[in-house]
N, C-alpha and C positions, 0 to 999 in steps of 0.2 A: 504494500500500500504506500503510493505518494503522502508526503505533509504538505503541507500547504509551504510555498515559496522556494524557488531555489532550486528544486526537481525537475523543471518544467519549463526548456529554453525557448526563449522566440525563434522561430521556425523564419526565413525569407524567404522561400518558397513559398509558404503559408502566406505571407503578407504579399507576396506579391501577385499571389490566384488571389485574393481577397482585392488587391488594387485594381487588378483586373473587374471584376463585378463593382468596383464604383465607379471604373472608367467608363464602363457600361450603361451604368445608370443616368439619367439628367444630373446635371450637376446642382441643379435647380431642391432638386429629393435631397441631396448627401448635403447641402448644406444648410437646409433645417433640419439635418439630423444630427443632435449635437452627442452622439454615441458613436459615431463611426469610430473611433481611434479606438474605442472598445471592443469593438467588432474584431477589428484588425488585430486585437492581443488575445481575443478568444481563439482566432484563425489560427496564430500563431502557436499558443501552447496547446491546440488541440491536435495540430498537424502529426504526432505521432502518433496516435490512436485511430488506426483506421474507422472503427466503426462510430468513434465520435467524432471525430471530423468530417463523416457523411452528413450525421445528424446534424451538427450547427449548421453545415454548409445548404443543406435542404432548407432550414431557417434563415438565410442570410446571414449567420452568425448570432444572430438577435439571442440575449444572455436568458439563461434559463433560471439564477439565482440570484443575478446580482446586478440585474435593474434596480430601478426605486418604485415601481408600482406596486398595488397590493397582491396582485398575483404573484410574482417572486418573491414579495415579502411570505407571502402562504407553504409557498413552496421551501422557505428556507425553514420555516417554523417546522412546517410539517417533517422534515427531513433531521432537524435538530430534535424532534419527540421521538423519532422513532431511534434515532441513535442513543440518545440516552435511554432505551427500553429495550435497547437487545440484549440485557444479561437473563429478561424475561424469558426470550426465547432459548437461552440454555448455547449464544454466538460467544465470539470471543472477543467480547468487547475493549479492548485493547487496540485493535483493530482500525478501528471505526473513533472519529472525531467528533462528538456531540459539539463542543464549543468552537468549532471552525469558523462557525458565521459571527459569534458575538465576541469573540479573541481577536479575529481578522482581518472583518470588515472596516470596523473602526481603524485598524493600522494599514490601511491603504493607500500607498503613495503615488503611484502611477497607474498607467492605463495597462500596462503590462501585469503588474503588480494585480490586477484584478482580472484582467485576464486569466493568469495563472490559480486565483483563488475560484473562478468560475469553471474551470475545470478540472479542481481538485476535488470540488464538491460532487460533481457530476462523478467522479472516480468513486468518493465516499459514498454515495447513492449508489451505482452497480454494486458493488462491496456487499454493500448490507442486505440491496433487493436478493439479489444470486443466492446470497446465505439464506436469509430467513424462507426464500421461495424453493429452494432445490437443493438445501444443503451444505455443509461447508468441504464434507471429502467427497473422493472419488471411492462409489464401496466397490469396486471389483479390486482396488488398491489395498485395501483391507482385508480381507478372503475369496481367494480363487471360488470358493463356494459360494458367492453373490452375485450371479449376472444379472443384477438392477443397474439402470443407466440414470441418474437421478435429471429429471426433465428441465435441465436448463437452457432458458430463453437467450433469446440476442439481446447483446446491448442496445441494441439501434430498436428493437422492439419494446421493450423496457424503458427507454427515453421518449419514444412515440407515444407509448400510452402513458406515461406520467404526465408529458407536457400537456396533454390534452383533456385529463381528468381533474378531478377535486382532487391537492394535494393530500389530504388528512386521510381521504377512503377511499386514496389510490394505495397509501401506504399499509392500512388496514389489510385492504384483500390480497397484500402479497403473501403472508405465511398462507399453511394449509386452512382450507376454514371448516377442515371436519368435527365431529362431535369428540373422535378420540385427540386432535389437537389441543382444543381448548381444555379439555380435562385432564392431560397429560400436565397442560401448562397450571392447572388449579391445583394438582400433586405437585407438581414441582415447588409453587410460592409454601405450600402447607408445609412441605419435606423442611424447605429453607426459614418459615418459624421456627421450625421445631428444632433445626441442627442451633437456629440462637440462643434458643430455651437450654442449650446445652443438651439435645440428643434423646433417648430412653431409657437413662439411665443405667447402672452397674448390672451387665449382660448374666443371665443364669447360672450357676458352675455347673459343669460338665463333666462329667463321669459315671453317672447311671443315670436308667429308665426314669423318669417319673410319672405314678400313675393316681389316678383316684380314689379318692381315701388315706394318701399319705398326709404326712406334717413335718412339717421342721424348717429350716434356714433356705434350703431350696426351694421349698415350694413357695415360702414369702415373695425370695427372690423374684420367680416367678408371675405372682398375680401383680408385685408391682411394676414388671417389666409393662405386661399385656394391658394393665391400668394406664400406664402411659404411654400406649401406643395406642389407647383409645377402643377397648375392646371389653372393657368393664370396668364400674364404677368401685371407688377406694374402700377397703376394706381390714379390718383387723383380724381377719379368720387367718390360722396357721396351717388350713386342711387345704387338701386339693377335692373341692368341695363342686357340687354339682354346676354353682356358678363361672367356678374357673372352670369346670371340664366345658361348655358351651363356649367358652372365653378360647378355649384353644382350641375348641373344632370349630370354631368359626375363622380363626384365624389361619387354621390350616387349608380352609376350603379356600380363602382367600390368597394364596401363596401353592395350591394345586397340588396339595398332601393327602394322604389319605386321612377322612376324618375319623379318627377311633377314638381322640380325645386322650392318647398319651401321648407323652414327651418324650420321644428317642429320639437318637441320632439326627434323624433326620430335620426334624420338627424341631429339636432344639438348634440346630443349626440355624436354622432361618429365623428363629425366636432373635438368636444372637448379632444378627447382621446388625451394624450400624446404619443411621440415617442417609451419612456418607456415602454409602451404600445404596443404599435403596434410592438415593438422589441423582446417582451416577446414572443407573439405570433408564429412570426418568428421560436426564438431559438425550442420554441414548437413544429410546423410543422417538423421541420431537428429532431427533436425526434423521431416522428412521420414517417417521411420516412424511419427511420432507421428502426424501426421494423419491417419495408415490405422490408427490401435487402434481401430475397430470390436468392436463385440459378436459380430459375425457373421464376423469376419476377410476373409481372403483369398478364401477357397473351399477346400476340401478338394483338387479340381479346378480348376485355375485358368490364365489367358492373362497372359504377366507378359511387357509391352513393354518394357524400358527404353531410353529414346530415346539417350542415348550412347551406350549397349551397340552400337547398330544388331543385334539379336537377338530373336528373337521367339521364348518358352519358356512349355511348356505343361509345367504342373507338378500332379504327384497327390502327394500326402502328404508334401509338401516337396520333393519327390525330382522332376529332371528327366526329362523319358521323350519329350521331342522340341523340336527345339527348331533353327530356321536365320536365315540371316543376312536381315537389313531394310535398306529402305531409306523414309528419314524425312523429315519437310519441310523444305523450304529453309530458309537461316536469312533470307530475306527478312521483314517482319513480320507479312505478310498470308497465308503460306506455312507457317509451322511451328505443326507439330503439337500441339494442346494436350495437358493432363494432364487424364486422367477415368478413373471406371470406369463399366463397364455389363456388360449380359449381351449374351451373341451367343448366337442364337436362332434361326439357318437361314444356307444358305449358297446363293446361285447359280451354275449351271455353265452357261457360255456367254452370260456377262451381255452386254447394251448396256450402255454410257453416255451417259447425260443429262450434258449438262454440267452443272455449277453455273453459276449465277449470276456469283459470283465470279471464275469462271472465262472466264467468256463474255466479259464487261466488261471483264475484264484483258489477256485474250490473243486470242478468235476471232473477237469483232466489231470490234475495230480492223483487225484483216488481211482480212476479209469487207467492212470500208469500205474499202479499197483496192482491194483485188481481190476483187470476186464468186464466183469462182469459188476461195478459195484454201479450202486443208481440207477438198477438195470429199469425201472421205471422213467426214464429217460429213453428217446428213441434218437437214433440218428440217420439220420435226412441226407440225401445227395441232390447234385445238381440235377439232376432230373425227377427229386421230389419221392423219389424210390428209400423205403426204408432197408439201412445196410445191416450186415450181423455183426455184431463185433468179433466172431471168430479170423475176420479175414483184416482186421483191423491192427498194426504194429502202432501202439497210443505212445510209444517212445520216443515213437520216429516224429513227431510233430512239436508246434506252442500251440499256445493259442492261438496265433496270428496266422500261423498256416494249416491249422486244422482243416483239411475238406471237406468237411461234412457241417449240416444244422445241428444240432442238441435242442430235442423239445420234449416234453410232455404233453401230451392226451391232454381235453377236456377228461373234469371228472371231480368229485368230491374233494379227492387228493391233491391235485393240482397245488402249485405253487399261489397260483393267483385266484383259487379258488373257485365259486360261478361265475364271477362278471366283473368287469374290468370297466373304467370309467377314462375316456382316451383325451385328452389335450395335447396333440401330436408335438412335440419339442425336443431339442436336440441331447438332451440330456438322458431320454429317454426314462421317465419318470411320470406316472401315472395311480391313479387312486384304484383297488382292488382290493374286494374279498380276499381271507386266508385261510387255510384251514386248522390255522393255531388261534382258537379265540382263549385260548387262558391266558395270554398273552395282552390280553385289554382290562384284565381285575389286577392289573402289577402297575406301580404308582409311576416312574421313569418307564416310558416306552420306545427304549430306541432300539430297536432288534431288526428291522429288515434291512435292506442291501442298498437301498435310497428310496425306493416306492412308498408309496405311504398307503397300510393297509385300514381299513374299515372296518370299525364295529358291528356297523347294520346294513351293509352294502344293499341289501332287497330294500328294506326300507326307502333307500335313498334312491335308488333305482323307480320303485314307486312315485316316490314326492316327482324325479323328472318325469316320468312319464305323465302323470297325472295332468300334467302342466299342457301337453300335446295331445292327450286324446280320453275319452269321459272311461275308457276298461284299458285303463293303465297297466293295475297291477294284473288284473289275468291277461291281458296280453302277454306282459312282461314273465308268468310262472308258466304259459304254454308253452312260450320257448325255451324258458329253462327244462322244461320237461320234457321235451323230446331230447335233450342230450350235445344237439348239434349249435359248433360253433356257429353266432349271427349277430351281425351288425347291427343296431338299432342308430339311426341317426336321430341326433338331436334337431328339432327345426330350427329351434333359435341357440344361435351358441353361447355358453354363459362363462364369460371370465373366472378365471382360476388364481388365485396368491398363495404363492406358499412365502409366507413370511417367518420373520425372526424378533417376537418378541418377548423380553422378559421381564415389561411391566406394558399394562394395558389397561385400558377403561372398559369397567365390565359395567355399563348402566349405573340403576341408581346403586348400584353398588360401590363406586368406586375406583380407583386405582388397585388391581392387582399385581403381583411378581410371580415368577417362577425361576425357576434355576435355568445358568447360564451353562447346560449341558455340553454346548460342543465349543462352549469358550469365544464363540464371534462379539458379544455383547463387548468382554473384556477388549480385544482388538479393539473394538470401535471408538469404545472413550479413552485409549491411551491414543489412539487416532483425533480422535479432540482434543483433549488437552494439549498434543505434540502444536496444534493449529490454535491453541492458545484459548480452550474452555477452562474455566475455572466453576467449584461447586461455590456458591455462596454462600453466607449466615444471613438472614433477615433479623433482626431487631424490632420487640413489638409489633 
């Protein structure tokens, strides 16, 4: 980021295209225009910014802050609130000069001199729009496992529409202005009370179970952690008494634990976390929603993964209308599930499986080099679609890369992917399906498949879409499960898919929830902001 003076040379190229458009003009114009030498210093230190030397130059240079009308008085105001209000949005306020116009206006000695302040500001203006609209990092820079492209605008497009708008509720509608933005940013100011108040006080000690019906120093410890975290009202009981067990199974539901209403490992961990903590996360999330402010949004209609969640929710007009439990990729590193969106656009009932690649090489042709015959419910496919035996097969002699043959399994119960598979065709090759391991959705952490994300109630869900395209949805959808054969069902209308990453969220009137930052992206992300100069804050009163 430029400071204001001194950054910023006069350009003579620039002054001399600019002499050029007053030689042009009546001389009769340029000399009741008592601006022009201003013009001429805008020209000049704008000349090395392509895309804002289009912009003044399409205005004749005419100053965007630092005339003396009320309109650039407006836009200075408006530009100076919103600078001083970006530690709200979780930027790096460091960055960014709130006092630019009222430090430097006043110390303006020449025409050059404001020149150079008129397009310092215009610098501090993209700065902060860019930020608060799309983001401060690059996240594929972050984790190879986030191909999000965070939806940043042109300069020259962001100068067009401010110049042309209210500056106050130009500045307004550039963050996201979804429901989970603004409640992310109401956790966030509450997070930052509470870290001034000094925190939650002296964290639980650690070293056994605690359950209901105990007493003593721990369980005190306890009700008064969950007391000041807001989760029950103060009290002098020594028991772990019915009030606290609801105190901590609601706090667990809240943080995506299993509610049994003890205290292990788990659940005292999360008891334990600092504000600092849970603050981080926050500023995280409003990162995070910032790389989805698309033009286009969500979808009206939409498939909203979120991988901590382990939940898979199909959402119409904000509003949940079905939604069950997932199970997500390993946190191995070749295994978990990346972040993307796409559309899904038909579903299979009584799919095969082709293996991957990936998959073959990792897991079915080492155990196929040992034993021939192992996975023998796997078939193997030739180029002409003919199934081979493996007696005639040397599985030594190949990788994975040069295997000649497919590896699939049959439709069937068995099946890897279960009855029906839900397609968003993407390069990742990563899709929503049945399993036939459902013990696997009563276990608290669900990252056990290969990156697919499997389905609690896939028929159910299968139902809800069909329902959506024709009045005998779901028997449509169980006659073709019943006759056995794999078939296409297309969807008519296709409905966006996200699979996101987050591990704090706005669950309604519920509030801000967390979850654990299982495969550690979250961590990357805010040492990725802080390196860009975020800082957590204390609020006072």
């Amino acid at each position: 980021m430029h400071t204001a003076f001194g950054r910023i040379g006069i350009k003579t190229l620039a002054a001399a295209a600019l002499a050029a458009l007053i030689t042009a003009t009546p001389q009769s114009t340029w000399a009741q225009n008592a601006d022009v030498l201003h013009r001429q210093a805008i020209a000049a230190a704008a000349s090395s910014h392509a895309d804002i030397r289009a912009f003044y130059q399409a205005r004749g240079y005419e100053p965007l802050w630092t005339g003396a009308d009320r309109k650039q008085r407006d836009r200075r105001k408006a530009l100076a609130d919103a600078l001083s209000r970006a530690g709200d949005h979780g930027l790096p306020t460091a960055q960014y000069d709130a006092d630019l116009v009222a430090t430097n206006l006043r110390r303006v000695r020449d025409n050059q001199t404001l020149g150079e302040l008129e397009v310092e500001m215009t610098l501090q203006f993209l700065a902060y729009a860019h930020d608060v609209q799309s983001g401060i990092l690059v996240p594929r820079r972050i984790d190879q496992d986030i191909y999000r492209k965070a939806p940043r605008r042109s300069d020259g497009g962001l100068l067009l529409g401010f110049s042309k708008s209210s500056p106050a509720a130009y500045m307004k509608q550039l963050p996201p202005s979804t429901k989970e933005y603004s409640g992310l940013m109401k956790a966030k100011l509450e997070l930052e009370k509470e870290l001034g108040r000094g925190g939650w006080g002296a964290p639980v000690p650690e070293g056994r179970t605690l359950r209901p019906g105990e007493s003593g120093a721990a369980i005190v410890a306890l009700r008064n952690r969950l007391t000041r975290m807001g989760y029950m009202n103060r009290s002098a009981s020594q028991t772990f008494d019915a009030k606290l067990t609801r105190a901590v199974q609601q706090f667990q539901g809240d943080h995506g634990l299993s509610q049994d209403g003890v205290v292990g490992p788990g659940t005292l961990s999360e008891i334990n976390q600092s504000v600092q903590y849970r603050l981080a996360q926050v500023v995280t999330a409003m990162e995070r929603e910032r790389w989805m402010n698309t033009p286009q949004g969500r979808g009206k209609t939409h498939i909203w993964v979120n991988l901590p969640d382990f939940h898979m929710r199909l959402i119409d007009n904000g509003r949940v209308t079905f939604q069950t439990r997932s199970v997500v990729g390993e946190r191995l590193k070749d295994k978990r599930t990346p972040e993307f969106s796409d559309q899904m656009t038909y579903m299979e009932v009584n799919p095969d499986w082709t293996v991957p690649r990936s998959i073959l090489g990792r897991d079915y042709l080492p155990q196929m080099q040992k034993d021939p015959n192992a996975a023998r419910y796997l078939q193997l496919i030739d180029a002409s679609g003919r199934q081979v035996s493996r007696d005639a097969i040397d599985f030594n002699a190949y990788t994975a890369e040069n295997f000649p043959y497919k590896v699939k399994q049959a439709p069937g119960d068995a099946n890897a992917l279960g009855r029906v598979k839900f397609m968003f065709p993407n390069p990742h090759a990563i899709y929503l399906h049945d399993t036939p391991q459902k013990h696997l959705f009563s276990r608290e952490l669900r990252a056990y498949s290969s990156g697919c994300i499997r389905l609690n109630d896939p028929f159910d869900f299968a139902y809800e879409l069909l329902s959506r395209q024709r009045s005998d949805g779901k028997s449509h959808f169980n006659r073709i499960l019943n006759s056995g054969q794999l078939t296409r069902i297309n969807l008519e209308t296709p409905i966006p898919v996200h699979l996101v990453y987050r591990t704090a969220f706005v669950n309604g009137k519920e509030g801000v929830q967390f979850r654990r930052d299982f495969y550690g992206r979250d961590a990357k992300v805010f040492r990725a902001l802080q390196d860009a100069g975020v800082a957590l804050r204390a609020v006072q009163g």
